[in-house]
C-alpha positions in Angstrom: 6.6 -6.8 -17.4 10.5 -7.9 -17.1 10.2 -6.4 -14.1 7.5 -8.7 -12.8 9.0 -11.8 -14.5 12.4 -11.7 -12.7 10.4 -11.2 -9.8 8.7 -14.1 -10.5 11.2 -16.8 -11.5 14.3 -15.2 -9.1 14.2 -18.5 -7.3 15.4 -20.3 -10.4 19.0 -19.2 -10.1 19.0 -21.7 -7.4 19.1 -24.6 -9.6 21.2 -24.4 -12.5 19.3 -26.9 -14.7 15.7 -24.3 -14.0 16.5 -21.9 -16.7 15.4 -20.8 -19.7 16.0 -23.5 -22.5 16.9 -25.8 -19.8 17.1 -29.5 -20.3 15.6 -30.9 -17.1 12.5 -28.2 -17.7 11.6 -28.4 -13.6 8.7 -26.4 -14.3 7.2 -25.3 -11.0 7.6 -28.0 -8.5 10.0 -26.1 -6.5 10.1 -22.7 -8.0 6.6 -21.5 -8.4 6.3 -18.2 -7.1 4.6 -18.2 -3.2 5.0 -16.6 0.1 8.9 -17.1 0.6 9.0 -14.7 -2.4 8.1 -11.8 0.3 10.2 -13.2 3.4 13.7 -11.2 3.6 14.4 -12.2 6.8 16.8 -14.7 6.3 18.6 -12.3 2.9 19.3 -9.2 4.3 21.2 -6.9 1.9 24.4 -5.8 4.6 24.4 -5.5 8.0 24.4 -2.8 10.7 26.0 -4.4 13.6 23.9 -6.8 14.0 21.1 -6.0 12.5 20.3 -7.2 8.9 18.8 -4.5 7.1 16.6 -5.8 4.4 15.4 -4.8 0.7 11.6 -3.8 1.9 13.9 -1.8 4.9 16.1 0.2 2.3 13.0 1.1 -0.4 11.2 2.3 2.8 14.4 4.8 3.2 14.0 5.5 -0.9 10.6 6.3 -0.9 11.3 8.6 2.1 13.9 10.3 0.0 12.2 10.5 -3.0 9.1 12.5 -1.1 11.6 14.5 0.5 13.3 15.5 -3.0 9.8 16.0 -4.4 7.7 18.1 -1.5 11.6 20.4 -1.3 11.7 20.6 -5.6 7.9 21.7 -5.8 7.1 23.8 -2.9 10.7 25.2 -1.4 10.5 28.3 -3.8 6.9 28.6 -5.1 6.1 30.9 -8.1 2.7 32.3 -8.1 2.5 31.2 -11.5 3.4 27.2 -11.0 5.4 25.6 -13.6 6.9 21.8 -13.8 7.4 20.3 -10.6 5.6 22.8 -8.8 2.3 22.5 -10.7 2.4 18.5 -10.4 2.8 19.0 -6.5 0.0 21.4 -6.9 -2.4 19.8 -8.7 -1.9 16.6 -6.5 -2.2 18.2 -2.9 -5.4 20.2 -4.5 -6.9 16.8 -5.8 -6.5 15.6 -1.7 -7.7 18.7 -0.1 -10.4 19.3 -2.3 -11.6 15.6 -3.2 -10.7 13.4 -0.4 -10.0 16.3 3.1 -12.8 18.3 2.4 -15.0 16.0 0.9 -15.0 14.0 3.8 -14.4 17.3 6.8 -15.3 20.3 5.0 -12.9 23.1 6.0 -11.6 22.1 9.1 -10.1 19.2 6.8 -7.3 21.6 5.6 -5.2 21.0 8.7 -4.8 17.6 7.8 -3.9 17.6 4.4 -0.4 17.5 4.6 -0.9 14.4 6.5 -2.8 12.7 4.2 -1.3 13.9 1.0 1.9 12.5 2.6 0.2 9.7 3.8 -1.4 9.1 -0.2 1.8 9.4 -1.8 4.2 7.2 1.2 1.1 4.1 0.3 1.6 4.5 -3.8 5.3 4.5 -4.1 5.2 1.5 -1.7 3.0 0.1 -4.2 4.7 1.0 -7.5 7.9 -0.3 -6.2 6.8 -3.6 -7.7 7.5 -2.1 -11.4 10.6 -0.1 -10.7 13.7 -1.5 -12.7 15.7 -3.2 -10.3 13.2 -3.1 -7.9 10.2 -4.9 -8.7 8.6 -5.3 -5.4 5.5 -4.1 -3.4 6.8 -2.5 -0.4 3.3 -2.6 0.9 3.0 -6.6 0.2 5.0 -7.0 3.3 2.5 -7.0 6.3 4.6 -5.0 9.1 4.5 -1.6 7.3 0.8 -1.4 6.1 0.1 -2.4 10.2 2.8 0.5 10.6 0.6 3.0 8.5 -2.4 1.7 10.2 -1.2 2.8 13.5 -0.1 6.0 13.1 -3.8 7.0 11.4 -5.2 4.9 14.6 -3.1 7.6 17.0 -4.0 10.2 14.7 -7.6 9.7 15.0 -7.8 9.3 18.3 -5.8 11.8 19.5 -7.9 13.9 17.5 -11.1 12.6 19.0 -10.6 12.8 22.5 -8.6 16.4 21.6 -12.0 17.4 20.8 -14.3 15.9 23.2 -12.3 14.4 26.4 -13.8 11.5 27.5 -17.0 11.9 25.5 -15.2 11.1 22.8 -15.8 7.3 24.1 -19.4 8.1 23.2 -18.9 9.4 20.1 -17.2 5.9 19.3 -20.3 3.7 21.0 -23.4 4.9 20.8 -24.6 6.0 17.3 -27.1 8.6 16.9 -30.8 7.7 16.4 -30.2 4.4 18.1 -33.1 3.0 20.8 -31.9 2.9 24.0 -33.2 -0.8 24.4 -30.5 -2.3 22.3 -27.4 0.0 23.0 -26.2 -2.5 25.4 -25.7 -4.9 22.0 -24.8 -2.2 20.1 -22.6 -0.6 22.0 -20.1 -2.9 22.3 -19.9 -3.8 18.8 -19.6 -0.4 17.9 -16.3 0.2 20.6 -14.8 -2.7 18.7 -15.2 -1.5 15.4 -14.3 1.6 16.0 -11.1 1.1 18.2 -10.1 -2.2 17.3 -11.6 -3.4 13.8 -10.8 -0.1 11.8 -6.6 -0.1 12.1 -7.1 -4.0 11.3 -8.7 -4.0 8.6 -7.2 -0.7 6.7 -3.6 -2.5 7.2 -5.0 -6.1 5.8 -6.8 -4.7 2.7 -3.8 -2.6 1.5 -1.5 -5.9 2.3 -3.7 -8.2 1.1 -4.6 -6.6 -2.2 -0.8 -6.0 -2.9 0.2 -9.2 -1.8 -2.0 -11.1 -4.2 -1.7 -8.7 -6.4 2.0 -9.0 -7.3 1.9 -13.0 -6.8 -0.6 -13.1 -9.5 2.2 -11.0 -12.2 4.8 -13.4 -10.6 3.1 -16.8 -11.5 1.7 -15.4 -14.9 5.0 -14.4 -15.9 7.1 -17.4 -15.0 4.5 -19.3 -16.6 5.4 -17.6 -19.8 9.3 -18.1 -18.9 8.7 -21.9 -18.3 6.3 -23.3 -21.3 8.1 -21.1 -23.4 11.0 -22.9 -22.6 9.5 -26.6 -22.9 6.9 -26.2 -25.1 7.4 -23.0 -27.1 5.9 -19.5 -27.8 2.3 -21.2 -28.7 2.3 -22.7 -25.6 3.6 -19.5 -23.5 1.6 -16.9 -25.4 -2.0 -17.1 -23.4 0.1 -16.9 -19.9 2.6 -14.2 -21.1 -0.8 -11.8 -22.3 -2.2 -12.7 -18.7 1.2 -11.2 -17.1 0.6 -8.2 -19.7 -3.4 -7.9 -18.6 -2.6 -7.8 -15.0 0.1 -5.7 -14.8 -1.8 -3.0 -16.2 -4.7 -3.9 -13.8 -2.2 -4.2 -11.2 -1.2 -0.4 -11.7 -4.8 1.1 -11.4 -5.3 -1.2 -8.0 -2.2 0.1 -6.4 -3.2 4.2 -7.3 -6.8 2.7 -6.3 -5.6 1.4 -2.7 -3.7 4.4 -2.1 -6.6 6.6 -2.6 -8.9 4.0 -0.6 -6.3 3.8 2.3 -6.4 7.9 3.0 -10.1 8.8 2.0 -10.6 6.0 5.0 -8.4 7.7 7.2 -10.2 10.8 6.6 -13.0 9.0 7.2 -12.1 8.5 10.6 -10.8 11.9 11.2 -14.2 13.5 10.4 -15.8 11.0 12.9 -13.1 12.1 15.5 -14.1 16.1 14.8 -18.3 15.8 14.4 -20.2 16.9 17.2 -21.1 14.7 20.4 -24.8 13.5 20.0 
């Protein structure tokens, strides 16, 4: 919950009478926690040249290293009989092929596992960056990488489907099965929307939206506490420090829950690349 509540009240530093115990007791006229809490542009961590690499930038390269260490620790010399890291890894990429790949493909799912159990674990360390010490921030709250991630499933699917069917593959997109013919011309078009256009939209919004929001609510709870505790007392700060406590825990089961969302979606799609042409 420290975590979240330096998150939340980092801005403060910028005014040396908005601390805690502090006389003047600004409250949060200019250091409520809001969208400038998730804009690095303008802070960049050092430079290369002249490019300003950022803190979203360098827990990107962490959680790429992290996976790396993890996938070479559990599966680089695997005993038939798993122990420690190796079962974890093992339990996890069973739990995607067998729950979310196969669930969704059947068996010619398995190919694509080791896509989307990357893909599931990339989205939830983005997400549980926000309650890392000395991190405390959503990677994924930061709208460029979930459109990143939304992308690459949108080439992935594709390339799939028209792998698979050529050019049909447009009509695998447009024209549902079972549909009348008299209202395909509506249809149709809608359906080439959704299913080009719509789908990488809305998987990168929901995973940046519910992060985004998600974190901002810990943030505002949390400095709550750390101001009325300040100029009224622990009465007054106890109702919005138990709120911070509440939604952080809530705030961990979204972020596994949008990791899981974001790849049984994109296997989703994949299965609707790989069905057969009606």
């Amino acid at each position: 919950m420290s975590l979240s509540l330096a998150a939340g009240v980092g801005a403060l530093s910028t005014d040396s009478s908005c601390h805690l115990f502090g006389k003047n007791g600004c409250g949060f006229n200019n250091v409520a926690p809001g969208a400038d809490d998730f804009d690095f542009s303008n802070r960049p961590w050092f430079h290369i040249g002249t490019y300003g690499v950022t803190k979203p930038v360098l827990l990107v390269v962490l959680i790429t290293v992290v996976m790396l260490a993890f996938f070479w620790a559990a599966f680089n010399k695997p005993k038939e009989v798993p122990r420690g890291v190796q079962n974890v890894g093992e339990v996890a990429y069973l739990f995607v092929r067998d729950r979310i790949a196969r669930d969704s493909m059947g068996a010619k799912g398995d190919k694509y596992v080791p896509f989307l159990f990357s893909l599931f674990f990339f989205v939830w360390l983005m997400n549980v960056m926000s309650f890392v010490p000395g991190i405390q921030f959503p990677v994924s709250s930061v709208i460029a990488f979930p459109a990143a991630l939304a992308a690459m499933v949108w080439l992935t699917y594709m390339y799939a489907g028209f792998k698979r069917h050529g050019l049909g593959y447009f009509r695998v997109l447009g024209v549902p099965s079972g549909v009348p013919l008299g209202i395909l011309f509506i249809l149709t078009p809608i359906e080439l929307l959704s299913n080009i256009l719509v789908r990488p939209f809305t998987l990168a919004i929901r995973l940046f939206a519910n992060m985004f929001a998600g974190h901002l609510l810990v943030a505002t709870f949390a400095a709550g506490a750390w101001y009325m505790f300040s100029v009224k007392g622990i009465f007054f700060s106890g109702a919005s420090f138990t709120m911070a406590i509440v939604m952080t825990g809530f705030e961990l089961f979204i972020q596994a829950l949008q990791a899981y969302i974001f790849v049984m979606l994109t296997a989703s799609y994949l299965a609707g690349a790989l069905e057969e042409a009606h």
